[in-house]
C-alpha positions in Angstrom: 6.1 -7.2 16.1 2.9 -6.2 17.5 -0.3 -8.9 17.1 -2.7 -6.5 18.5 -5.0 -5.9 15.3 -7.4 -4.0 14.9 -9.9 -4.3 11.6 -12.0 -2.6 9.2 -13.4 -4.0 6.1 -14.8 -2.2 2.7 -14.4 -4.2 -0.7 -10.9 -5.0 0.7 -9.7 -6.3 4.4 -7.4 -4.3 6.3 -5.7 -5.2 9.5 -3.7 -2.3 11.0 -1.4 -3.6 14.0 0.1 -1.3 16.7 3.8 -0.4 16.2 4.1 -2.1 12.7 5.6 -2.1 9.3 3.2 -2.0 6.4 3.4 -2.8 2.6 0.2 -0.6 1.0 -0.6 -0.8 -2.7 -3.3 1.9 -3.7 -4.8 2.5 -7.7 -5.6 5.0 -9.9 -9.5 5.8 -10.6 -11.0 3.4 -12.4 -7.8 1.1 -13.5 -9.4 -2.1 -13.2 -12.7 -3.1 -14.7 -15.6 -3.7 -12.5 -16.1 -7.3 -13.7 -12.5 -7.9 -12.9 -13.3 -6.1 -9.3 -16.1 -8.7 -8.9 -14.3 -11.9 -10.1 -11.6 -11.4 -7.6 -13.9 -10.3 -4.8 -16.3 -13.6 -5.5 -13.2 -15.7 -5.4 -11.5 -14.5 -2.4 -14.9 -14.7 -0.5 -15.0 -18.2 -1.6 -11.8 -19.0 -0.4 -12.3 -17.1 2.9 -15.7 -18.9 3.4 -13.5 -22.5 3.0 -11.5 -21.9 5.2 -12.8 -24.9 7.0 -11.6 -24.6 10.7 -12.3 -22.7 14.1 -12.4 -18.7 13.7 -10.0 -17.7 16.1 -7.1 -21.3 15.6 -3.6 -20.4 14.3 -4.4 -22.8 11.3 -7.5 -20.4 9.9 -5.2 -17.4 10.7 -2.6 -19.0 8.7 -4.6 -20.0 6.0 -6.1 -16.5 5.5 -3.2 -15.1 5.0 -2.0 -17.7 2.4 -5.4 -17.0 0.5 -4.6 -13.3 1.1 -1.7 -13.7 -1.1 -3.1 -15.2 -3.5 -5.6 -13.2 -3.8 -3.2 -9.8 -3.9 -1.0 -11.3 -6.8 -3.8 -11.9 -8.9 -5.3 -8.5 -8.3 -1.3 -6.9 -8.8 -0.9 -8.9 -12.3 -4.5 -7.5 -13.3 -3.2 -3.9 -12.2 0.3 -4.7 -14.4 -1.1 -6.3 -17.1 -4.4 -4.0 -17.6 -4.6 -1.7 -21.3 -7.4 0.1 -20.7 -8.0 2.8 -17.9 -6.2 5.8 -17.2 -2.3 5.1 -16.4 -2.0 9.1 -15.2 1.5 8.3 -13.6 3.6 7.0 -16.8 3.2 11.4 -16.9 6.5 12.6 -15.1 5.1 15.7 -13.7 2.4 13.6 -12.2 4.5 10.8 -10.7 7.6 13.1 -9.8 4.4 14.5 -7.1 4.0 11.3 -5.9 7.4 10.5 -5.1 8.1 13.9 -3.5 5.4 13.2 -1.6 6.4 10.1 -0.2 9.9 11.7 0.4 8.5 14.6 2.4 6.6 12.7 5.0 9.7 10.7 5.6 10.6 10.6 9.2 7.8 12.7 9.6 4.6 10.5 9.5 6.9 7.6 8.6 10.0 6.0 8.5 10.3 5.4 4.2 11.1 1.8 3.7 10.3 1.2 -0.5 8.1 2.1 -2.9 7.6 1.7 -6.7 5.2 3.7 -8.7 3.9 2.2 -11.8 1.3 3.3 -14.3 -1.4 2.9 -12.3 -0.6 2.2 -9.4 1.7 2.3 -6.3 3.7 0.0 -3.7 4.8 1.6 -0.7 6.1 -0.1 2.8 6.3 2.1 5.5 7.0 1.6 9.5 4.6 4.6 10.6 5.4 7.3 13.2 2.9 9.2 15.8 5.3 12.5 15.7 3.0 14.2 18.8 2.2 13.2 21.7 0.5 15.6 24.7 2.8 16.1 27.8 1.2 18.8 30.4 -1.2 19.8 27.8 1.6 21.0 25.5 2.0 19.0 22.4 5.8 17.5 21.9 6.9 16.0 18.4 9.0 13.3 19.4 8.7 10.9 16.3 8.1 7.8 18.4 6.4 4.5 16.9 2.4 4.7 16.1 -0.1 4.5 18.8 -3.4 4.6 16.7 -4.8 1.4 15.2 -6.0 3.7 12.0 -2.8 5.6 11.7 -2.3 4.1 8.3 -5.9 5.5 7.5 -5.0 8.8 8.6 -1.7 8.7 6.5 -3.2 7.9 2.8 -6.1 9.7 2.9 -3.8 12.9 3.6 -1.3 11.4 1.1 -4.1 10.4 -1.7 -6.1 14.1 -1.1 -2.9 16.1 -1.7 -1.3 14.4 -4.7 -5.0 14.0 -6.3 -5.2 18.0 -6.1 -1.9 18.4 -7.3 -1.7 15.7 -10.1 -5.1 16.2 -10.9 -3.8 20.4 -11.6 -0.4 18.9 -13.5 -3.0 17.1 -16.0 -5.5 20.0 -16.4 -8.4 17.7 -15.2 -10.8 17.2 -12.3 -12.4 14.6 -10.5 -11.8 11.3 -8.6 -7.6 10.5 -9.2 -7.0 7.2 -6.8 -9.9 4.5 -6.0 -10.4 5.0 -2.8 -10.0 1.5 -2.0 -6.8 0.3 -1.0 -4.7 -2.8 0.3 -2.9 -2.7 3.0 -0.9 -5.7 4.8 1.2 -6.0 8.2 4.6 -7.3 7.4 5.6 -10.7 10.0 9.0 -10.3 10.3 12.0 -8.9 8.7 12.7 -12.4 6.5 9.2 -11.1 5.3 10.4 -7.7 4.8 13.0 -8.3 2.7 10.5 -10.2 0.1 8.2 -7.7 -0.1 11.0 -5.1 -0.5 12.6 -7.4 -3.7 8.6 -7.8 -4.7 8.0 -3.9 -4.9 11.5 -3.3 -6.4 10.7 -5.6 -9.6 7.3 -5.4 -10.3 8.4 -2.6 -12.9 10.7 -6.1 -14.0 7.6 -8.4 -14.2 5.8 -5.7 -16.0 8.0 -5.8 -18.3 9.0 -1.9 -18.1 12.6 -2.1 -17.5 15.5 -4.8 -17.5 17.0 -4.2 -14.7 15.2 -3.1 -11.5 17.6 -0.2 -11.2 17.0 1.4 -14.1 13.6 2.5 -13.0 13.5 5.7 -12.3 10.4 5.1 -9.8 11.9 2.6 -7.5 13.1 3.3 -3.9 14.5 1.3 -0.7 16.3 2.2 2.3 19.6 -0.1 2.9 19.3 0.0 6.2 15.7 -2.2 6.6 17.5 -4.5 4.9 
């Protein structure tokens, strides 16, 4: 895999590697408290400012992606475990949108790895496509691996404007429907792969929502990633 980043920052990181795999959790509106937002955000600043070596050494790169995962589980068993805020998608209109959408962009913006969608929010790993490329100025689709270090960019906020619109008209209400804010993480290698894939799979398990990680309805994986 590619270790070419490139890197944006808002309230989360975000590294976006050429020719990558990608697990991406996005949120409703408003399902987390603000002081919840902050607590996490003061601690994982803390933790990035200890880091305590050189800038660029493997060690600090290692170490910031250890404190990464920290970080993400506590902000994942905040999101699992939260009772107030809206949980739109326990709605099956609403969350049968989501999953069609995921589905329809399969093999077309992306090659569909896993998702789960809980109530309110969503796991998704996809390896991302660039389906056009220019060759004597006519364009070709020819659904070869990603080119763009913002490709990932480009696919949620197409993914998150058209299932707002259209969840947002299944529930009769209007508005913001997912923060825009969203995590997004470049998967190391396929030993990696396979435990986010099990991760995504059972968080409806560790949420307690279901037994048996095939019993919910909202879970997806492609065998042959695996």
């Amino acid at each position: 895999m590619d270790d070419k980043f490139s890197y944006y920052q808002r309230h989360l990181p975000h590294y976006q590697s050429l020719n990558n795999i990608f697990f991406i959790t996005f949120r409703l509106a408003n399902s987390l408290p603000l002081d919840v937002i902050i607590k996490l955000k003061n601690e994982r600043d803390s933790l990035i400012k200890n880091l305590g070596v050189t800038e660029k050494s493997p060690e600090r790169k290692e170490k910031y992606y250890q404190n990464q995962k920290i970080y993400f589980a506590k902000f994942d068993s905040f999101l699992d475990n939260n009772v107030s805020g809206p949980k739109w998608l326990t709605e099956e209109n609403v969350a049968k949108i989501v999953k069609e959408s995921f589905h329809y962009r399969d093999q077309m913006d992306y090659n569909l790895i896993a998702y789960t969608i809980m109530p309110n929010h969503v796991h998704l790993v996809i390896e991302p496509l660039d389906k056009k490329i220019v060759l004597d100025n006519k364009v070709k689709v020819v659904g070869r691996r990603v080119s763009s270090p913002y490709v990932v960019t480009g696919i949620l906020e197409n993914l998150k404007w058209y299932t707002a619109i259209k969840c947002n008209k299944v529930l009769k209400r209007k508005g913001q429907f997912w923060q825009h804010e969203s995590y997004d993480h470049v998967v190391r290698n396929s030993e990696e792969l396979r435990k986010i894939v099990r991760y995504v799979l059972l968080n409806p398990v560790k949420a307690g929502l279901v037994e048996n990680f095939e019993k919910w309805k909202w879970n997806y994986y492609n065998p042959q990633y695996l």
